[in-house]
N, C-alpha and C positions, 0 to 999 in steps of 0.2 A: 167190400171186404173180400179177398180174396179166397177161393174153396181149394181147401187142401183135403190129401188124403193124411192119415194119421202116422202113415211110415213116411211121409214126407220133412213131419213136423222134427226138428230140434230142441231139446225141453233142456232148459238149464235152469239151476234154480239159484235164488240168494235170498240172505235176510234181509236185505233191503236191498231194493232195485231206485237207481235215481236216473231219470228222465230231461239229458237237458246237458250237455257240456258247456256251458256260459261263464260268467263270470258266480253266479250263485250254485249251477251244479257242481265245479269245480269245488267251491270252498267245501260246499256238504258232504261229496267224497273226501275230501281231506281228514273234516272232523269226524267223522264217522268209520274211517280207516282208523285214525288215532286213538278212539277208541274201543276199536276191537273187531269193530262189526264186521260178519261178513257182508262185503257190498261192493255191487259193481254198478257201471252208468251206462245207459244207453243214448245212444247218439245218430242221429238220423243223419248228420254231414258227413262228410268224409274226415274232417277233423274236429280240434278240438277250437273254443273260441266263441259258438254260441253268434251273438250278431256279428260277431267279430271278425269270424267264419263268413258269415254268408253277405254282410254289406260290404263288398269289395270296389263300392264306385269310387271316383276318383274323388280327394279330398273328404272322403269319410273318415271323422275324425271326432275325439268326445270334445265335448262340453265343461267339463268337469276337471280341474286342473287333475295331470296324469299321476301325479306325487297323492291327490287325496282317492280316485277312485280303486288305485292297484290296492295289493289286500295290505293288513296290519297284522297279521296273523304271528310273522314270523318276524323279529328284527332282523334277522341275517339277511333274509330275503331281501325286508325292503332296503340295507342297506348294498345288498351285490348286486340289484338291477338298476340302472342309470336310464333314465327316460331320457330322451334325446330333444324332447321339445314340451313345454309348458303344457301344450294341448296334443295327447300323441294322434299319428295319426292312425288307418286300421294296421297297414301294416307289421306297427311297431307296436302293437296291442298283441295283436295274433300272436307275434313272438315272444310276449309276457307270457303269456296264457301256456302258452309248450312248452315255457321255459318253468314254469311253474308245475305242471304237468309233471315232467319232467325229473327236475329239481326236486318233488317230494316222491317219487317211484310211483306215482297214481296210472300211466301210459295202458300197466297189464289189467286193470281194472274197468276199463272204457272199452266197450265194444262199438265203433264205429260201422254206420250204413247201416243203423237199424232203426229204422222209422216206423213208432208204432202206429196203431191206427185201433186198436182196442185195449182193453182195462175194460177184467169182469170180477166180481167179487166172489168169491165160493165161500158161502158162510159155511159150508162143514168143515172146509180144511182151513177155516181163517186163511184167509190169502190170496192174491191178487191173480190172474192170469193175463199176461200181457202178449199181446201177438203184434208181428212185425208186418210191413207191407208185403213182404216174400214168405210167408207162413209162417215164421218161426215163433214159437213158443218161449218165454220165462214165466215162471212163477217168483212170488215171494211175498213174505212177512206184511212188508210195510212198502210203499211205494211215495217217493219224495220226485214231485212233479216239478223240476225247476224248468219250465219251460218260457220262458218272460213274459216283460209286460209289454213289450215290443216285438214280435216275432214274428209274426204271421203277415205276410204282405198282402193287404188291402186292395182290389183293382174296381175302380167304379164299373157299375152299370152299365156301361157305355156301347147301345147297339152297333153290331160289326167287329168288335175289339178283334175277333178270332178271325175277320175276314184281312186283314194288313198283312202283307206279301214282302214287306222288308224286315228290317231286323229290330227286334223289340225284346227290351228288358224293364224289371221293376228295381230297383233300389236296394230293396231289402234278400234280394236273391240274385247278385252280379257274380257274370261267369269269371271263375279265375283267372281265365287267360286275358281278361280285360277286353274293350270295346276302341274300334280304331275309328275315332268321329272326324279326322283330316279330312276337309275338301266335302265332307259329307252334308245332308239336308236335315236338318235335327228337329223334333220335338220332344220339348222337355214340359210334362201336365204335372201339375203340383205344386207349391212354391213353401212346404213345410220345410223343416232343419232339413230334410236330405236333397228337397229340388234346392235351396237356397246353397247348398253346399257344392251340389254335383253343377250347377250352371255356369257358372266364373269358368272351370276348366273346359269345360265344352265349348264356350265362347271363345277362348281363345284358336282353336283350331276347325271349328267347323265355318264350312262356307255359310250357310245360312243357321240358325237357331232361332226358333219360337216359342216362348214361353206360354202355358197357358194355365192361367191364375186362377185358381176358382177363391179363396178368399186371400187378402192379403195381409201379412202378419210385419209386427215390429223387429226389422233386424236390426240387430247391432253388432259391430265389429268384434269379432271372436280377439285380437290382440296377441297372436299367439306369436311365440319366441324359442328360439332354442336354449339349452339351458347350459348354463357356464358349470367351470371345472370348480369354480365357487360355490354357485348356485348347490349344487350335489354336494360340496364338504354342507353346506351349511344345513341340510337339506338330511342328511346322516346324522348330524349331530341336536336334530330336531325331535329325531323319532318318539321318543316318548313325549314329549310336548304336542308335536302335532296329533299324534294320536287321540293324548286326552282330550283336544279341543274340538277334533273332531264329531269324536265322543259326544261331547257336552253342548254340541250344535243342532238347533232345530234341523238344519237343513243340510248337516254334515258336509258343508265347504268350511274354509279358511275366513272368507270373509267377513270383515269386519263393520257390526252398523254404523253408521254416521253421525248417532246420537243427538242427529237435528232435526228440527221439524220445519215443513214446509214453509206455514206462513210466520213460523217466527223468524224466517231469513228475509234479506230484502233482495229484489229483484235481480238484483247485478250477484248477490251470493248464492242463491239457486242457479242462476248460468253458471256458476264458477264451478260448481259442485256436477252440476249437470255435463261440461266437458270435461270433465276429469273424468267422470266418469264413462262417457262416451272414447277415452283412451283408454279406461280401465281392461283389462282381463276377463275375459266370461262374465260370470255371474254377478260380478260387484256393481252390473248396473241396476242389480234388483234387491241384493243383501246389506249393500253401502248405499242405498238410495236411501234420501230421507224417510225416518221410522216413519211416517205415514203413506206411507207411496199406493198403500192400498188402499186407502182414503178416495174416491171418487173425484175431488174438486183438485188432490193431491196431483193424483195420476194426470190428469189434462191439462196441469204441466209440462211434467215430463213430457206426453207425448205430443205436445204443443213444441216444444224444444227437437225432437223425431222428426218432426213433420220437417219444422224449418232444414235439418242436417239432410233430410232425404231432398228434397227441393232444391237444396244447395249442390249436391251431386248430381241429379238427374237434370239433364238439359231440357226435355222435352215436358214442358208445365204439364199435357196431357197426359202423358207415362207417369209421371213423379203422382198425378193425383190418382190414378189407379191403384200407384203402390203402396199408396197409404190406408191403413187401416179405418174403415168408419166402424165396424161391429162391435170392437171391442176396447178395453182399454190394455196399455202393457200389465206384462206376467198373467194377465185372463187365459191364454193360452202359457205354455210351455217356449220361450220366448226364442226363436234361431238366431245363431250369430255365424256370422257371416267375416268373408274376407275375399273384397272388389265385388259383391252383389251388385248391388246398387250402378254401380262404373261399368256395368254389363249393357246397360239399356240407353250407354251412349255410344253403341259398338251401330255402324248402320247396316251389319249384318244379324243384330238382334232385335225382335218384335216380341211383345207383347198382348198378349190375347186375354182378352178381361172375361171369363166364362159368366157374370153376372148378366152382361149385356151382350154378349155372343157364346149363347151355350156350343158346345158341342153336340152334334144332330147326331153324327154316325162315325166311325171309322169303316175308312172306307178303302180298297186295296192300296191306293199306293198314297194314304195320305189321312188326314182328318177333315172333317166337312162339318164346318159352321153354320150358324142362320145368315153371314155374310158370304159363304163359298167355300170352296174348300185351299188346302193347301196340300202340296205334296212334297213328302219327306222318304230318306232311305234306312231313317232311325228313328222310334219314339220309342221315353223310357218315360215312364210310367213312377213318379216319385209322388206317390197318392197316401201313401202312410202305411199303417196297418188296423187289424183289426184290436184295436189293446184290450189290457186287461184279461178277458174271457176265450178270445178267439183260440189260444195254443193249447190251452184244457179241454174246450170243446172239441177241437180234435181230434183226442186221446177217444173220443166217443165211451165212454166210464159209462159203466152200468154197474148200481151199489145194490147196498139191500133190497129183495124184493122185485127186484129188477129196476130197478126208479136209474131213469138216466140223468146225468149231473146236466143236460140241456135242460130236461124236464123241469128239474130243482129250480134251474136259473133262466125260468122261459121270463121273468117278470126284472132279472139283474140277481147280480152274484149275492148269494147269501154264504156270510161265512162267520163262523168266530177265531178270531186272532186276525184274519185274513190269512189262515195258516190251513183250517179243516171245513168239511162242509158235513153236517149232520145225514147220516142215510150213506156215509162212505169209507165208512172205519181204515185204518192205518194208509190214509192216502193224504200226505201233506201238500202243501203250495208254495213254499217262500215264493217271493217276488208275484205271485201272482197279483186279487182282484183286494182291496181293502188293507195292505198293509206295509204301504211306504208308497214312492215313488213320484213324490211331490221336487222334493233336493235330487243329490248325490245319490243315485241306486244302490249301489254295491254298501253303503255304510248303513242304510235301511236292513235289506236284506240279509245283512252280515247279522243283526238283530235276530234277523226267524232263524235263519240257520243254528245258529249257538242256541237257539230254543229248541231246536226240534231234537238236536242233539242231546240236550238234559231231557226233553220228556222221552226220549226212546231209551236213553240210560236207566232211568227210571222205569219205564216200563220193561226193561231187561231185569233190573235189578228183583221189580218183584211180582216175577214169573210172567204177568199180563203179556195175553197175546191181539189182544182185539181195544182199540182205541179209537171213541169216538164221539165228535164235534157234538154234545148234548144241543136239542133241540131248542127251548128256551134260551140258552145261552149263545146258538148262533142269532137269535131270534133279536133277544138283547142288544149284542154285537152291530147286528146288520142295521139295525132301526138306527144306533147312535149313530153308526155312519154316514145316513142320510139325512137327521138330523144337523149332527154336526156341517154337514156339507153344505148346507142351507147356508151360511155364514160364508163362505169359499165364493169369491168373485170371480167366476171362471163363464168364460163365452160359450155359448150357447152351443154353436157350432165344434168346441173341442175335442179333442177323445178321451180327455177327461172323462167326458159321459158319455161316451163311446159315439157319439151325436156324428165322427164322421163317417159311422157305413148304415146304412138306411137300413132299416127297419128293427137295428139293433137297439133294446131298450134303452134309454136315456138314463141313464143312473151313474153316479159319482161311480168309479173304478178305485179308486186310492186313497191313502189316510187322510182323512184332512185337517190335520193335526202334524205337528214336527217329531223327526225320528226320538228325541226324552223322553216326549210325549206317551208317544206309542210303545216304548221302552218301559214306561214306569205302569203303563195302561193294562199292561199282559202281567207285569209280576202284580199290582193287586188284585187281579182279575184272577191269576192262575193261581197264587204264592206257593207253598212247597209240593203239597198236593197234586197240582194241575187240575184244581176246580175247574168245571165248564166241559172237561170230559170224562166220558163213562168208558172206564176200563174194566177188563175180565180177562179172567187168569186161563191158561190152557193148561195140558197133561204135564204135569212131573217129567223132567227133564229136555222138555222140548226146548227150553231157552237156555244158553251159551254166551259166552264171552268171556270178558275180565269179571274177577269177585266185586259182587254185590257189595262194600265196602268202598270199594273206588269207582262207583258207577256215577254218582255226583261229586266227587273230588278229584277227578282224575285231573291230571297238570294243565289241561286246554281250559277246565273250567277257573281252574284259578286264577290261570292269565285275565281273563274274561270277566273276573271278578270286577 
């Protein structure tokens, strides 16, 4: 942390400060503009966009059909932006997000290039003190940490990393001006949704490319399409349909189940179902997969069906049996899809390096150095993940009550109730964080806590409360169901799910595990009008402001919401 003197420092204040320009800070400045608050956002990028901003590799692109992940907030909105492809890619994300920005006057609200690095709590003056990586100072009220579940880029352990003398980047932090791999020596470590994404275009223009696998995951073909001048009327005239079904979805996609089960089909109708849905769209190989697909004897079907499609692509029997999964079964991880993966490893300018049976020893200046030898490249990008769930809070380094630091709290895994607050850190919220979505569709999860945080802080404007906080027992409550619940969740051992891919980080479920209704219907019996489960207290006579107490839970956003 950086030592400033006190005429150096800049002190601006707000009643609520949010943490995090993404697809979830944006929304929470929106609702919290509209109503009333004073509140601005801080922002460590240069812009606005969140991963959106910072994943700039080539072919970074969602998951998530683009029509259901943009917001629902506004009809007008969704019906004046026209997504230009089924699956957008970052670029045309990044220009939602400004254009949304934008579009509702949020721009003079967002203080860009300020990267905090502390969060301290001053129980005399209720309120936060937040400092920037260059001294700066804010204080305020309440502090709504939208910092994601994906954020933080992950780089293994790997001795020498610092000592490589060419040019090296990670995935989840690519330089704007882009990377020129023509003619170049490439390695590409990782083969998650972002090395699965970024290796197809690197293959096609580098002289050599080596991939280097540490576990290997079930791709499937992403299917993605631009979208016709139909497609958008029809697509407009959906809004409030799509809405509600999204709404009304475990996993807030479009998709539809199959309504069939495994072995009441017979051999030749499970292929049939099984290619179809190997052309399907994103997620329909896991949402329209047979209702048992989670079923064990289920799934090794399917990925009996995988096996054969990958083997059928890859030429090389010994490559094709690398890239196949023995650890786990499909959707056990978060599943990548892909477009010409696989057609990559029949380029004989692409290799394959299996880290199981050829770890990596060292990076070494002009190359990486296996238990078989080394290789030499003039580019490694580094597509390793990140630290999820916990890594972008821990950051913020928060010291609450007492001084107790939020690592302290979560030296054993995240304890939270709602997955929204954590007990010992009054008026510091999470959306998107550790315990409260992130299984589906983010943003329709997320879109959940936000429109909660916005009623409880109306609420606690409404009646004078200045200090709000995650009762102990009830995070206690919370946190146990979680990992209870999670016991049930067939998920690989190896995921980041349980944060299992950065060493030494505790092993504990990150996310609901349960579907966005779920968790939706989970917080109104747990909260109901009240917001049981936290302890609020009131500050001096006049200190709290806004709209009349009267519209603090009726205001028009809550209705919409209704």
């Amino acid at each position: 942390m950086p030592s400033v003197e006190p005429a150096d420092i800049r002190t601006r204040d707000a009643e609520v400060l949010i943490i995090g320009a993404g697809v979830t800070g944006i929304y929470q400045l929106f609702r919290l503009t509209e109503a009333g608050f004073d509140v601005k956002l801080l922002e460590a990028g240069s812009g606005v966009g969140g991963v959106w901003h910072w994943n700039r590799y080539p072919m970074a692109r969602f998951d998530s059909e683009s029509y259901t992940y943009g917001y629902f907030f506004s009809k007008e909105l969704f019906q004046e932006w026209q997504w230009k492809e089924r699956f957008a890619g970052q670029p045309e994300t990044e220009s939602y997000l400004n254009y949304v920005v934008d579009r509702f006057q949020l721009r003079d609200r967002i203080e860009l290039n300020f990267r905090v690095v502390s969060a301290v709590w001053d129980e005399a003056d209720c309120r936060w003190q937040i400092l920037s990586s260059d001294g700066q100072v804010r204080h305020a009220r309440h502090v709504v940490a939208a910092t994601g579940l994906l954020s933080v880029p992950f780089y293994p352990a790997v001795p020498g990393r610092e000592a490589f003398t060419g040019l090296s980047y990670h995935t989840g932090s690519w330089p704007a001006e882009g990377v020129d791999f023509v003619g170049k020596r490439v390695a590409v470590v990782g083969t998650g949704s972002s090395g699965v994404q970024i290796i197809p275009p690197i293959a096609e223009v580098a002289a050599e490319l080596t991939v280097y696998q540490r576990t290997a995951n079930w791709c499937t073909p992403l299917n993605n399409s631009f979208l016709t001048s139909d497609e958008h009327a029809k697509l407009r005239e959906s809004y409030a349909e799509m809405r509600a079904t999204l709404r009304q979805s475990e996993s807030g996609f479009l998709h539809r189940p199959s309504g069939k089960m495994t072995f009441e089909a017979t051999s030749e109708e499970r292929w049939q179902l099984y290619e179809k849905l190997w052309n399907s769209p994103g997620f329909a190989k896991t949402l329209s997969n047979f209702d048992d697909i989670k079923d064990a004897r289920a799934n090794a079907l399917f990925c009996a069906f995988l096996e054969h499609k990958i083997r059928e692509i890859v030429q090389d029997p010994d490559v094709a049996e690398a890239l196949i999964p023995r650890d786990h079964g499909y959707g056990m991880k978060r599943p990548p899809f892909v477009n010409g993966y696989y057609e990559c490893f029949n380029k004989s300018s692409v290799s394959l390096v299996d880290l199981k049976t050829d770890p990596i020893a060292e990076i070494i200046s002009d190359g990486i150095a296996t238990r078989a030898g080394k290789r030499v490249f003039d580019i490694i990008v580094w597509a390793t993940g990140f630290d999820a769930g916990t890594g972008a809070l821990l950051r913020l380094n928060l010291v609450g009550v007492d001084g107790r630091t939020l690592r302290d709290h979560w030296a054993d895994g995240p304890q939270t109730y709602l997955g929204i607050q954590s007990s010992g850190f009054p008026n510091f919220y999470f959306p998107g964080g550790p315990h409260g979505g992130g299984l589906g569709n983010l943003p329709r999860s997320t879109e959940i806590q936000v429109d909660f945080i916005a009623r409880l802080l109306r609420y606690v404007r409404m009646h004078g409360y200045g200090r709000v906080e995650a009762e102990p027992e009830a995070e206690r409550a919370w946190t146990s169901g979680i990992y209870e619940r999670a016991k049930q969740v067939n998920t690989a051992a190896s995921s980041w799910f349980l944060g299992a891919n950065v060493p030494g980080k505790p092993t504990r479920f990150l996310l609901y595990p349960g579907g966005q209704t779920d968790y939706s219907r989970a917080i109104a019996e747990l909260t109901g009008d009240k917001f049981s489960g936290f302890a609020m207290s009131e500050i001096a006579d006049g200190e709290h402001s806004g709209q009349p107490a009267e519209d603090a839970l009726n205001g028009s956003e809550y209705k919409r919401n209704d």
